[in-house]
C-alpha positions in Angstrom: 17.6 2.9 -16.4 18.3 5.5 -13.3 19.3 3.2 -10.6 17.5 6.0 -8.4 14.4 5.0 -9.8 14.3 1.8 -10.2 11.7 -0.3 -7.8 13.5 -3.3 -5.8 12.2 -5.1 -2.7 13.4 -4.1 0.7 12.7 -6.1 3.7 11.6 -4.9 7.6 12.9 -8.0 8.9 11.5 -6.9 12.3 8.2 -7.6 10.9 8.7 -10.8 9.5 7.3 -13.8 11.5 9.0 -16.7 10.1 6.3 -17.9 8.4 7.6 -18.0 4.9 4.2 -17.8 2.9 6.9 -15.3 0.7 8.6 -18.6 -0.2 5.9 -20.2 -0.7 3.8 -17.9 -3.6 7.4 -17.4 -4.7 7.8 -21.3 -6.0 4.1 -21.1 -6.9 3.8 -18.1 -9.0 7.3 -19.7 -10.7 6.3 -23.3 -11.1 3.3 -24.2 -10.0 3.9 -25.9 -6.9 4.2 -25.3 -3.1 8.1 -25.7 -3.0 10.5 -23.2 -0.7 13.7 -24.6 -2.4 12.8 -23.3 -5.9 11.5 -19.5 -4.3 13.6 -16.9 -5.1 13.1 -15.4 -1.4 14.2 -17.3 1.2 13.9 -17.0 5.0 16.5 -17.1 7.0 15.2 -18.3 10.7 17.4 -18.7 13.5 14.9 -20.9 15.8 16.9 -20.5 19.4 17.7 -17.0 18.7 14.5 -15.6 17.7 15.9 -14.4 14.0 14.1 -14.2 10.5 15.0 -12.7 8.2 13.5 -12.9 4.3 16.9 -12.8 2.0 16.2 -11.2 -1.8 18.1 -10.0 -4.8 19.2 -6.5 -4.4 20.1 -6.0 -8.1 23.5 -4.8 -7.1 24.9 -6.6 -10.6 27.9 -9.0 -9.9 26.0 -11.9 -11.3 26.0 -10.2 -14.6 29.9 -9.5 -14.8 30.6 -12.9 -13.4 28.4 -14.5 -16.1 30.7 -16.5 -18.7 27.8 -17.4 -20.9 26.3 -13.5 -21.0 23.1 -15.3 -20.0 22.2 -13.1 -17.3 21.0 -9.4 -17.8 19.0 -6.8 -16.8 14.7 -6.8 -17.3 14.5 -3.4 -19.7 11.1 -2.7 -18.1 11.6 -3.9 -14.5 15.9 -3.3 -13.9 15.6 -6.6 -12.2 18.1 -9.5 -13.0 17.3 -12.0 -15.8 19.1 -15.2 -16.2 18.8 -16.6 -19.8 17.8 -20.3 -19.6 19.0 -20.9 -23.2 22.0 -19.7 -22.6 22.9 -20.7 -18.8 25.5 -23.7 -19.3 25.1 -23.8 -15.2 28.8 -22.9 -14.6 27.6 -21.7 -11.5 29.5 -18.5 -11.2 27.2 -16.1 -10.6 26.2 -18.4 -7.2 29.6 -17.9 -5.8 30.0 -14.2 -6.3 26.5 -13.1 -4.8 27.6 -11.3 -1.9 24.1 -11.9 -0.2 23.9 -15.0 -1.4 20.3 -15.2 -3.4 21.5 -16.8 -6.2 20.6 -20.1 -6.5 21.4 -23.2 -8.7 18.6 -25.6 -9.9 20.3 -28.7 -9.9 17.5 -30.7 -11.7 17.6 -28.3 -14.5 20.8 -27.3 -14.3 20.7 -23.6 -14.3 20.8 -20.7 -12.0 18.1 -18.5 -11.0 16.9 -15.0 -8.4 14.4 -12.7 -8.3 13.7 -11.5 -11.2 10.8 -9.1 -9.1 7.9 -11.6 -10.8 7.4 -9.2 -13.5 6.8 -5.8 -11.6 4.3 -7.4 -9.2 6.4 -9.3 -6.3 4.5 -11.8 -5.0 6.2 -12.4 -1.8 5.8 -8.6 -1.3 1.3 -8.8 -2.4 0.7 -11.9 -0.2 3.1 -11.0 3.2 0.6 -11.2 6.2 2.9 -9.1 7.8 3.8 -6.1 5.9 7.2 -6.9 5.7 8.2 -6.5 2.2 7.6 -3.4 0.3 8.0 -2.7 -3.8 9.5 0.6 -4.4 12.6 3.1 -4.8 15.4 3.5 -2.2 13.9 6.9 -2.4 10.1 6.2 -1.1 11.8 3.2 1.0 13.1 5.8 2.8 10.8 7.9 3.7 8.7 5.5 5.0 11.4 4.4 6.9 11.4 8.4 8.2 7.8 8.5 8.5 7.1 4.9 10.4 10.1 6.0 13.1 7.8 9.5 13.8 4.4 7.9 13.8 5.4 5.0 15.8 6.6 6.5 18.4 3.1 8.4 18.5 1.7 4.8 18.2 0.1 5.1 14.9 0.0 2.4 12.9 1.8 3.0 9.0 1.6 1.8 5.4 3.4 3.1 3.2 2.5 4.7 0.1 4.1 4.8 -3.4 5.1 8.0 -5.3 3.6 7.8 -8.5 6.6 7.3 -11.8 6.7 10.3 -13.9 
């Protein structure tokens, strides 16, 4: 799979209010329940200074090579990361070597567990009141990124729009 084109969530953490409704259809769409400790996004608020910012996997890999069960890999259809619950023996280091720390560890169940992008339709990203959170390429990431700077300094309100996959 082209790295290039391969869809990932990317954050505007300038629009994100703290609310963490992310979180929240996150642990929902996962397990059933209203429970920001088992989302795979998390929100990282700074009360006193003003600061959120929602924290996601980023694909970048080093869970994978870090793996000593080869239980985690990557979705064939998606490119997102897939942790194996068969196989997970919860050693735990994938957790230590995410360098954005995302990965998490399920102490109850006793395995790890990230994004794994819901199956192609982020949640977090569909219910966002704040348009936040986008689904696509680093490519159409930015040029919306290009086109938002020019429009809103005409004050035009943007939404970005996806580039259809060949």
């Amino acid at each position: 799979m082209d790295k290039q084109q391969l869809k990932r969530i990317f954050v505007m953490k300038e629009k994100c209010n703290g609310c963490r409704i992310c979180e929240l259809r996150c642990s929902f769409f996962h397990y059933q329940v209203y429970a920001p400790s088992l989302s795979r996004i998390h929100v990282e608020k700074k009360e006193i200074e003003g600061y959120t910012n929602p924290k996601t996997c980023v694909n970048c890999g080093k869970c994978i090579e870090a793996c000593p069960e080869q239980a985690i890999f990557r979705s064939e259809t998606t490119g997102a990361i897939i942790i194996s619950h068969e196989l997970c023996k919860g050693h735990q280091d994938c957790v230590e070597v995410c360098p954005f720390e995302v990965m998490k560890f399920d102490v109850e169940r006793a395995i790890a567990f990230t994004c794994d992008l819901c199956d192609g339709d982020p949640q977090c990203v569909k219910y966002c009141p704040e348009e936040a959170l986008f689904y696509m390429t680093s490519k159409e990431f930015n040029e919306f990124r290009k086109k938002e700077k020019t429009k809103l300094e005409s004050g035009e309100k943007v939404k970005p729009s996806v580039v259809p996959q060949e």
